[in-house]
C-alpha positions in Angstrom: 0.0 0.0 0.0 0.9 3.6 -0.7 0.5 6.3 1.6 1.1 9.6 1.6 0.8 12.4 3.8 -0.2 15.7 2.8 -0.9 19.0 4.4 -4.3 19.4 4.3 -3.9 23.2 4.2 -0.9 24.2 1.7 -1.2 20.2 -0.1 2.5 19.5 0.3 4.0 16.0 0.6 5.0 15.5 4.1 5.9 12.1 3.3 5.3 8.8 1.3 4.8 5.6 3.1 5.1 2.4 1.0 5.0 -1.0 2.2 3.3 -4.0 1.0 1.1 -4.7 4.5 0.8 -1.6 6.1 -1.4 -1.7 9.3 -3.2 1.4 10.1 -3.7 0.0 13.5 -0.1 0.2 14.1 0.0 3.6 12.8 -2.8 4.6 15.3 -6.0 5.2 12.8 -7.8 2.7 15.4 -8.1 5.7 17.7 -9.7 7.9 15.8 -13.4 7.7 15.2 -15.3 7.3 11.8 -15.9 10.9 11.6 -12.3 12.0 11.6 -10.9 9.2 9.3 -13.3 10.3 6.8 -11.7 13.8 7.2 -8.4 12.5 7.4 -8.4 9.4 4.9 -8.9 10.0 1.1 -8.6 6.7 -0.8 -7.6 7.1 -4.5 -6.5 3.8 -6.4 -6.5 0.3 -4.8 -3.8 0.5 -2.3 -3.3 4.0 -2.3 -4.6 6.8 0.1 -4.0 10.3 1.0 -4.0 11.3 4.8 -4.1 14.9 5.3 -2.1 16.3 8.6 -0.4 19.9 9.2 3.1 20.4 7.7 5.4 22.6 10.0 5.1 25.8 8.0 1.2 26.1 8.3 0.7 25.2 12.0 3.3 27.8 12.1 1.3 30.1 10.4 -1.7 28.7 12.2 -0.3 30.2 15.8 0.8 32.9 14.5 -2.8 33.7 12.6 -5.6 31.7 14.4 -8.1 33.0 12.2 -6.7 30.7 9.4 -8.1 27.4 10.5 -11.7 28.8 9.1 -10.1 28.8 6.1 -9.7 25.1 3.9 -6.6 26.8 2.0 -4.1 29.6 2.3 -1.2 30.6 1.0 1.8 31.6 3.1 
């Protein structure tokens, strides 16, 4: 399966995850409830997904401007 992590704010590639069993219960997607895996989770192709997380520079930007997290993009 192929993973990648994105910013779910600026779309950057945090990171690509490939491995031929991953188990998202070992990566801790068991704790979160259905809501927020549908938030977090976007499955393209067969074996491949997108989870969205916050790269450094836009939680950076986040503190420093609070009023962006009503926003789905910006640009900093």
């Amino acid at each position: 399966m192929l993973i990648h992590y994105r910013c779910k704010y600026c779309r950057t590639t945090i990171a690509d995850l490939n491995h031929d069993q991953v188990n998202f219960e070992k990566l801790g997607f068991n704790q979160l409830t259905e809501e927020q895996k549908n938030e977090l989770i976007k499955y393209h192709h067969e074996g491949e997904a997108d989870i969205f997380v916050i790269c450094e520079s836009c939680e950076s930007a986040l503190y420093q401007h609070p009023n962006y997290r009503e926003l789905t993009y910006f640009i900093h």
